[in-house]
C-alpha positions in Angstrom: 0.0 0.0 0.0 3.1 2.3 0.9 4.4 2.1 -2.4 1.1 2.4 -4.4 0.8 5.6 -2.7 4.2 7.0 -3.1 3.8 6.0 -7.2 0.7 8.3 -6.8 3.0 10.9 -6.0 5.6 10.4 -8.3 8.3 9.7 -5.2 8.9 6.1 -5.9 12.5 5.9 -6.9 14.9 3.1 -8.2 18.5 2.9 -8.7 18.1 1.8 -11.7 16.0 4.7 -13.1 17.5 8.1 -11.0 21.0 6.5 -10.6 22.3 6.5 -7.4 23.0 9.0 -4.8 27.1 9.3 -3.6 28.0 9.7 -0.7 29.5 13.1 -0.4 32.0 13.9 3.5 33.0 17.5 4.5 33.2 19.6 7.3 32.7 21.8 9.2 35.5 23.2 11.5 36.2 20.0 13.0 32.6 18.2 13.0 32.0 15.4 10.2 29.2 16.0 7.6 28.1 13.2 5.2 25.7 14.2 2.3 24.0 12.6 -0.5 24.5 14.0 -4.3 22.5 13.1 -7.5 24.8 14.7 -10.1 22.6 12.6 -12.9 22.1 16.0 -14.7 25.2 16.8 -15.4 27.8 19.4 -14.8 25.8 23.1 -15.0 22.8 22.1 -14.7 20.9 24.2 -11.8 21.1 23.0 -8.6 18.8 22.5 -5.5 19.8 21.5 -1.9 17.4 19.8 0.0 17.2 20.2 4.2 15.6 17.2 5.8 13.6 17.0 8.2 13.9 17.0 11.9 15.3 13.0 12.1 17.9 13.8 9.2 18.6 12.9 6.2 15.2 10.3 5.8 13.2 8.8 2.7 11.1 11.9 1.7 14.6 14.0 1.1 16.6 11.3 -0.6 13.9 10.3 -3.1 13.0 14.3 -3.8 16.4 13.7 -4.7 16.2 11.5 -7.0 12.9 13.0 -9.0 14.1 16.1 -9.1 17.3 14.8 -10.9 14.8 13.3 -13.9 13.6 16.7 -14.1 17.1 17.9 -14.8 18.6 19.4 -11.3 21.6 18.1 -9.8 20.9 17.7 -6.3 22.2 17.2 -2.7 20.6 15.9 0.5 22.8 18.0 2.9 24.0 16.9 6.3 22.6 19.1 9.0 23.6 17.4 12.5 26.8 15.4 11.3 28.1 12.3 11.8 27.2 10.9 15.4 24.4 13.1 15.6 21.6 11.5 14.0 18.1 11.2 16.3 17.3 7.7 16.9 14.1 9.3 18.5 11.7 12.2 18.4 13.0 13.3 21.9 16.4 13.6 20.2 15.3 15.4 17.0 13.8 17.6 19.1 16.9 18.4 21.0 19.2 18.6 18.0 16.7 21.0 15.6 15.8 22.9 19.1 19.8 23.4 18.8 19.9 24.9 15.3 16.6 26.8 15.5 17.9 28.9 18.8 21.3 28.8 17.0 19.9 30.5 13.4 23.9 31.4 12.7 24.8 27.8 13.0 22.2 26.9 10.8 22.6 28.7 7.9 26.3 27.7 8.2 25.1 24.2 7.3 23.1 25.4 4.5 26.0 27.5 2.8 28.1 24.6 3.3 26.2 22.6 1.4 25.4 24.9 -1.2 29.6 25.1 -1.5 29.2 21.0 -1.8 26.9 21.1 -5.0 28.4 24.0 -6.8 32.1 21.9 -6.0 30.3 18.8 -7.7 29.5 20.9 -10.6 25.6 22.5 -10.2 25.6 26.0 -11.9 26.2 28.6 -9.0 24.1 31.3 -10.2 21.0 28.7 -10.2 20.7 27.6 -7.3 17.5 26.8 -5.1 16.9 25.6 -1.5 14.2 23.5 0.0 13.2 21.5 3.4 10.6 19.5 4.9 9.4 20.3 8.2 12.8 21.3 10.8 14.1 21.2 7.1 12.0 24.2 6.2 12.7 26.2 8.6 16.1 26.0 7.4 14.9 27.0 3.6 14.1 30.5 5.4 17.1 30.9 6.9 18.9 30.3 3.7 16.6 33.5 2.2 17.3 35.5 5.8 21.0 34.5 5.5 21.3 36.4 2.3 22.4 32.9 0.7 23.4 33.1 -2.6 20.5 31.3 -4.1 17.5 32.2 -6.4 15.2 30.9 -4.1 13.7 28.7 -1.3 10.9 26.4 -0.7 9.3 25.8 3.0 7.5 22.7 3.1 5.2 22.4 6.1 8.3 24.5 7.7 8.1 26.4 10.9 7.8 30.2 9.6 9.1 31.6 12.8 12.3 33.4 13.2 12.5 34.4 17.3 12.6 37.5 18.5 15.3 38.7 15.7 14.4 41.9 13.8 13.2 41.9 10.6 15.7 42.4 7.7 16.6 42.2 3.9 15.0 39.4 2.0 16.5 39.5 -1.4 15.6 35.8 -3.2 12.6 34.2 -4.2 10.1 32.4 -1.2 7.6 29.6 -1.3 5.8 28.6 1.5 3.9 25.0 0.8 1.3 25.0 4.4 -1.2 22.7 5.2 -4.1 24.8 6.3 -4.7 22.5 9.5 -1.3 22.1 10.9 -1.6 22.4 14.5 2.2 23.4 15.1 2.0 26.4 13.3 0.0 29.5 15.1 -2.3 31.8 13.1 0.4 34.6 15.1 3.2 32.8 13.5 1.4 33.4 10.0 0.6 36.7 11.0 4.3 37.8 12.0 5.4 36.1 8.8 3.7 37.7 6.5 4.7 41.1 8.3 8.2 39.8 7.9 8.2 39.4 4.4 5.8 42.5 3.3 8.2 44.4 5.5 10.9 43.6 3.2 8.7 43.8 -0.1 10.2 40.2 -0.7 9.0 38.0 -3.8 7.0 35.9 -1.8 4.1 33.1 -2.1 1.9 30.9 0.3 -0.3 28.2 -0.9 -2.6 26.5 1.6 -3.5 22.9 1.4 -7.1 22.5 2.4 -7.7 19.8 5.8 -3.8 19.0 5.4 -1.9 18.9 8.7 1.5 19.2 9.3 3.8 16.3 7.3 1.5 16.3 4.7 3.8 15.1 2.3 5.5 12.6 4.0 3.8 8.6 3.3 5.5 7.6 6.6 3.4 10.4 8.6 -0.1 9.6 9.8 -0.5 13.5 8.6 0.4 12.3 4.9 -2.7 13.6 2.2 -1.8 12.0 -0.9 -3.7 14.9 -2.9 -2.1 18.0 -1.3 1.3 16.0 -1.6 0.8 15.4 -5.5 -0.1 19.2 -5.8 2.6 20.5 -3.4 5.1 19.0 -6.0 3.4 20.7 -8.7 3.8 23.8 -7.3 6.9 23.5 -6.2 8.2 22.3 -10.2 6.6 25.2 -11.6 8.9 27.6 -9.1 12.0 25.5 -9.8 11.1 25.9 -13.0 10.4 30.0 -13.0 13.8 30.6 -10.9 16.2 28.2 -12.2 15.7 27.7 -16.0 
């Protein structure tokens, strides 16, 4: 039944028809990182980093992965906590993505260190996107409020908030995929989003998913909605598509 579903959704992957993803190690200072790279595409085709969600590097990043390389994007999974870090359990994902999201400077470290990663294996740097799932989207802001040097970012079923930072530039590209019943995300936190970004007269966009709740696009999640899931992708193709070709 799990895989009938994830056909649905065009996320059901196979070695033999995405290639597979290599193993990619670097650094930071002296913590190991270990990501994932589709370079199927080829060198200078557009690139788009994808943040996992709040257990790591899971099934829903690796086979994004892998689709969005048929559709011509190299891409890489990128490694958030590092090696010997990985949850085993939601109390520990909570701990480590509690770290990163009190520690935004940390965070968007990561992200630019994983950007470096698929522009070294040969992505095209001035096409460059970022997206994230959940702990993972939260992360696809930070790249925009980082000033990363990307095009533009996807949130999917992200946290939208930021603390009690100001409000600054916001100079690339954002999409915000919600589900319109996720229970973890506060009408407040919407409100003080949308300030953010209108604030900054940033190129922004937030599609609501009707009755979807939080993991919506996830098969493993008891949240997962097959039919916002299948348009989520959509959506998020015709952005990649707008920003990076």
């Amino acid at each position: 039944m799990k895989n009938l579903i994830m056909t649905i959704i065009c996320f059901c992957v196979t070695e033999s028809s995405f290639g597979q993803l290599k193993t990619i190690n670097y650094k930071d200072g002296d913590q190991e990182l270990t990501g994932l790279l589709n370079s199927d595409a080829g060198a200078g085709a557009p690139g788009v980093l994808i943040l996992p969600a709040w257990m790591g590097i899971d099934d829903e990043a690796t086979q994004a992965a892998a689709q969005l390389s048929k559709s011509g994007y190299m891409t890489f999974v990128a490694d958030i906590y590092g090696e010997g870090n990985k949850p085993t359990n939601a109390a520990e994902a909570g701990k480590q993505a509690g770290k990163y999201k009190n520690d935004f400077q940390a965070y968007q470290r990561r992200i630019r260190l994983a950007l470096e990663e698929l522009v070294l294996a040969g992505a095209s740097p001035g096409r460059l996107a970022v997206m994230g799932y959940c702990f993972g989207g939260t992360g696809a802001l930070e790249a925009a409020r980082g000033d990363l040097e990307v095009q533009g970012v996807i949130s999917i079923h992200g946290n939208l908030g930021k603390g009690s930072r100001p409000d600054g530039p916001l100079n690339t590209k954002i999409l915000v995929l919600h589900g319109a019943a996720d229970p973890h995300v506060s009408n407040e936190e919407i409100a003080n989003f949308r300030t953010e970004v209108e604030s900054a007269h940033a190129d922004w966009q937030m599609i609501y998913y009707a009755d979807a709740k939080h993991a919506f696009t996830n098969p493993e999640s008891p949240d997962f909605q097959p039919l916002a899931a299948q348009r989520s992708w959509k959506h998020l193709l015709v952005f990649l598509e707008e920003i990076l070709k």
